[in-house]
C-alpha positions as CSV (number, residue, x, y, z in Angstrom):
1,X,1.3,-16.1,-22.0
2,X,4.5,-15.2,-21.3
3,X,5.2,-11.6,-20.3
4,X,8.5,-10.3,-22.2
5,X,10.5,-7.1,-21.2
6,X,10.8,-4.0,-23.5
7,X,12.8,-5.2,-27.0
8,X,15.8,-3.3,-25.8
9,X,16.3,-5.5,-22.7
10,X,15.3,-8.7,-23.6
11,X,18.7,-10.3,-23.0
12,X,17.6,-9.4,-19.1
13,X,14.7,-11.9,-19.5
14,X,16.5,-14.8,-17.9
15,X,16.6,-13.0,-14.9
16,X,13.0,-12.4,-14.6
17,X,11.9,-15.3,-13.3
18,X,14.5,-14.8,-10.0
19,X,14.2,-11.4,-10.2
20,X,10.9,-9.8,-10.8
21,X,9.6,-9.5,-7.2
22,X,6.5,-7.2,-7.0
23,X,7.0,-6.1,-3.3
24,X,9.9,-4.6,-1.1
25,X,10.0,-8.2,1.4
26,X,10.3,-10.3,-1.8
27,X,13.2,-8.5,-3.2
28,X,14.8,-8.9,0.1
29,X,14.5,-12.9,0.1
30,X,15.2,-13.2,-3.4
31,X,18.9,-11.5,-2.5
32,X,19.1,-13.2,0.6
33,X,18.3,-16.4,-0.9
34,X,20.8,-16.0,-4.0
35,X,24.6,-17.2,-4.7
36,X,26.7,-14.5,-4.8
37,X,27.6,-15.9,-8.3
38,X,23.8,-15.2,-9.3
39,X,23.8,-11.9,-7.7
40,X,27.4,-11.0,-9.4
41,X,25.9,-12.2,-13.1
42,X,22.7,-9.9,-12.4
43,X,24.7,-6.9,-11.1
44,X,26.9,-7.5,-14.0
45,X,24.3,-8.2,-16.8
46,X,22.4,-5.2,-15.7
47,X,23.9,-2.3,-13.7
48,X,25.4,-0.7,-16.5
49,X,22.6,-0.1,-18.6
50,X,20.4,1.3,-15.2
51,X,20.4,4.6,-17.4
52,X,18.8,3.6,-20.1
53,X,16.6,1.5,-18.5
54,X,15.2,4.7,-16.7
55,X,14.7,6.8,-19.6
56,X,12.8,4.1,-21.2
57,X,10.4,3.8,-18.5
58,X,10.4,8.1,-18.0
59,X,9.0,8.0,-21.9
60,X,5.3,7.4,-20.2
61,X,3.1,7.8,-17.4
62,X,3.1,5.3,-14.9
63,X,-0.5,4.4,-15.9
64,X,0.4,3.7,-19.9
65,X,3.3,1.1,-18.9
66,X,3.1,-2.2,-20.6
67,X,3.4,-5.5,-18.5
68,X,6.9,-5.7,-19.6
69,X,7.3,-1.7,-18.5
70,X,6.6,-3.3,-14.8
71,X,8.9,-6.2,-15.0
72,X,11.4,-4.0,-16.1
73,X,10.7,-1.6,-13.1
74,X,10.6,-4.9,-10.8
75,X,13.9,-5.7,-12.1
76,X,15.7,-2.6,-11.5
77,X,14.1,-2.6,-8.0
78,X,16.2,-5.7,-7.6
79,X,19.1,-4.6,-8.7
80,X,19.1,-1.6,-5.9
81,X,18.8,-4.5,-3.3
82,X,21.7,-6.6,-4.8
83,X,24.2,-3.7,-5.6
84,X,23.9,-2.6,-1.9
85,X,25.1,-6.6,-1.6
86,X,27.8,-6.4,-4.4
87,X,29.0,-3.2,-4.2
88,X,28.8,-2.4,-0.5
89,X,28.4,-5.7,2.0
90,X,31.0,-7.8,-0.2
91,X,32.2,-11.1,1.6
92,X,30.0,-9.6,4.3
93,X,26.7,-10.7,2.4
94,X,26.6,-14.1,3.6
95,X,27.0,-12.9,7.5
96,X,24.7,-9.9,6.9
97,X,22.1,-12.7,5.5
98,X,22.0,-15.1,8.7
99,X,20.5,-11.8,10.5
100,X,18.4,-10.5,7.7
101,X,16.3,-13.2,6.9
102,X,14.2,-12.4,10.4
103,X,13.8,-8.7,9.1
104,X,10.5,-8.5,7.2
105,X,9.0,-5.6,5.2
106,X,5.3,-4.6,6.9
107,X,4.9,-2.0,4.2
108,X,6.6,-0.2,1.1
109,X,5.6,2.3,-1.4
110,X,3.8,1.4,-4.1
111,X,3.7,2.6,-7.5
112,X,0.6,5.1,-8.3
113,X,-1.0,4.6,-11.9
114,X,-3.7,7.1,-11.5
Protein backbone atom coordinates (compact mmCIF):
# COMPACT_ATOMS: atom_id res chain seq x y z
CA UNK A 1 0.00 0.00 0.00
CA UNK A 2 0.98 3.15 -1.00
CA UNK A 3 1.91 5.64 1.78
CA UNK A 4 0.32 9.28 0.83
CA UNK A 5 1.39 12.60 2.46
CA UNK A 6 -1.00 14.75 4.66
CA UNK A 7 -4.31 15.97 2.30
CA UNK A 8 -2.90 19.45 2.30
CA UNK A 9 0.32 18.38 0.42
CA UNK A 10 -0.56 15.87 -1.69
CA UNK A 11 0.49 17.72 -4.91
CA UNK A 12 4.19 17.10 -3.26
CA UNK A 13 3.57 13.34 -3.74
CA UNK A 14 5.44 13.11 -7.02
CA UNK A 15 8.40 14.03 -5.34
CA UNK A 16 8.35 11.35 -2.78
CA UNK A 17 9.59 8.71 -4.52
CA UNK A 18 13.10 10.97 -5.20
CA UNK A 19 12.84 12.68 -2.26
CA UNK A 20 11.79 10.84 0.80
CA UNK A 21 15.23 9.77 2.10
CA UNK A 22 15.14 8.42 5.78
CA UNK A 23 18.82 9.23 6.66
CA UNK A 24 21.17 12.34 6.50
CA UNK A 25 23.85 10.23 3.61
CA UNK A 26 20.76 9.52 1.49
CA UNK A 27 19.55 13.06 1.26
CA UNK A 28 22.97 13.97 0.30
CA UNK A 29 23.08 11.45 -2.90
CA UNK A 30 19.70 12.02 -3.76
CA UNK A 31 20.88 16.08 -4.32
CA UNK A 32 24.02 15.02 -5.58
CA UNK A 33 22.56 12.72 -7.94
CA UNK A 34 19.69 15.14 -9.21
CA UNK A 35 19.45 17.68 -12.38
CA UNK A 36 19.45 20.97 -11.33
CA UNK A 37 16.10 21.06 -13.29
CA UNK A 38 14.68 18.37 -10.68
CA UNK A 39 16.19 20.18 -7.75
CA UNK A 40 14.83 23.73 -9.16
CA UNK A 41 11.05 22.10 -9.65
CA UNK A 42 11.35 20.59 -5.92
CA UNK A 43 12.75 23.94 -4.43
CA UNK A 44 10.10 25.55 -6.43
CA UNK A 45 7.08 23.11 -5.74
CA UNK A 46 7.91 23.22 -2.15
CA UNK A 47 9.91 25.94 -0.34
CA UNK A 48 7.16 28.25 -0.09
CA UNK A 49 4.81 26.37 1.80
CA UNK A 50 7.94 25.12 4.39
CA UNK A 51 5.66 27.15 7.00
CA UNK A 52 2.83 25.46 6.83
CA UNK A 53 4.29 22.28 6.40
CA UNK A 54 5.88 22.82 9.97
CA UNK A 55 2.81 23.79 11.82
CA UNK A 56 1.20 20.74 10.47
CA UNK A 57 3.65 18.50 11.78
CA UNK A 58 4.05 20.82 15.39
CA UNK A 59 0.01 19.84 15.72
CA UNK A 60 1.33 16.33 17.44
CA UNK A 61 3.96 14.59 19.24
CA UNK A 62 6.46 13.01 17.30
CA UNK A 63 5.23 9.64 18.50
CA UNK A 64 1.37 10.19 17.10
CA UNK A 65 2.70 11.10 13.44
CA UNK A 66 1.03 9.18 10.66
CA UNK A 67 3.31 7.49 7.96
CA UNK A 68 2.57 10.35 5.71
CA UNK A 69 3.51 12.86 8.88
CA UNK A 70 7.24 11.14 8.34
CA UNK A 71 7.29 11.40 4.61
CA UNK A 72 6.38 14.76 4.94
CA UNK A 73 9.23 15.37 7.59
CA UNK A 74 11.68 13.36 5.04
CA UNK A 75 10.71 15.70 2.47
CA UNK A 76 11.31 18.88 4.14
CA UNK A 77 14.69 17.31 5.31
CA UNK A 78 15.40 17.38 1.57
CA UNK A 79 14.48 20.35 0.77
CA UNK A 80 17.18 21.89 3.55
CA UNK A 81 19.84 19.90 1.51
CA UNK A 82 18.68 21.16 -2.01
CA UNK A 83 18.03 24.92 -1.07
CA UNK A 84 21.67 25.10 0.29
CA UNK A 85 22.21 23.80 -3.59
CA UNK A 86 19.62 26.36 -5.17
CA UNK A 87 19.84 29.07 -3.17
CA UNK A 88 23.50 29.19 -2.06
CA UNK A 89 26.03 26.90 -4.40
CA UNK A 90 24.14 27.95 -7.78
CA UNK A 91 26.22 26.99 -11.04
CA UNK A 92 28.61 25.90 -8.38
CA UNK A 93 26.43 22.65 -7.54
CA UNK A 94 27.80 20.62 -10.26
CA UNK A 95 31.65 21.38 -9.19
CA UNK A 96 30.70 21.16 -5.47
CA UNK A 97 29.23 17.54 -6.42
CA UNK A 98 32.48 15.91 -8.09
CA UNK A 99 33.97 16.39 -4.45
CA UNK A 100 30.92 15.54 -2.45
CA UNK A 101 30.07 12.38 -3.50
CA UNK A 102 33.33 10.92 -1.45
CA UNK A 103 31.89 12.70 1.78
CA UNK A 104 29.61 10.14 3.62
CA UNK A 105 27.47 10.67 6.63
CA UNK A 106 28.71 8.12 9.67
CA UNK A 107 25.96 9.34 11.86
CA UNK A 108 22.90 11.88 12.11
CA UNK A 109 20.22 12.67 14.55
CA UNK A 110 17.42 10.80 14.60
CA UNK A 111 13.98 11.56 15.36
CA UNK A 112 12.79 10.51 19.09
CA UNK A 113 9.12 9.05 19.24
CA UNK A 114 9.15 8.23 22.84
Amino acid sequence: MEVLLPEMFREWQVFVGQWTATDGDSRLRARLSSSNEERERFFMACSHRVPDALAHLDRCPIAAWTEGDHLLMNLLLSLAHVALAVETQGDAETEHARFAQYMHYTQTPRLVTE
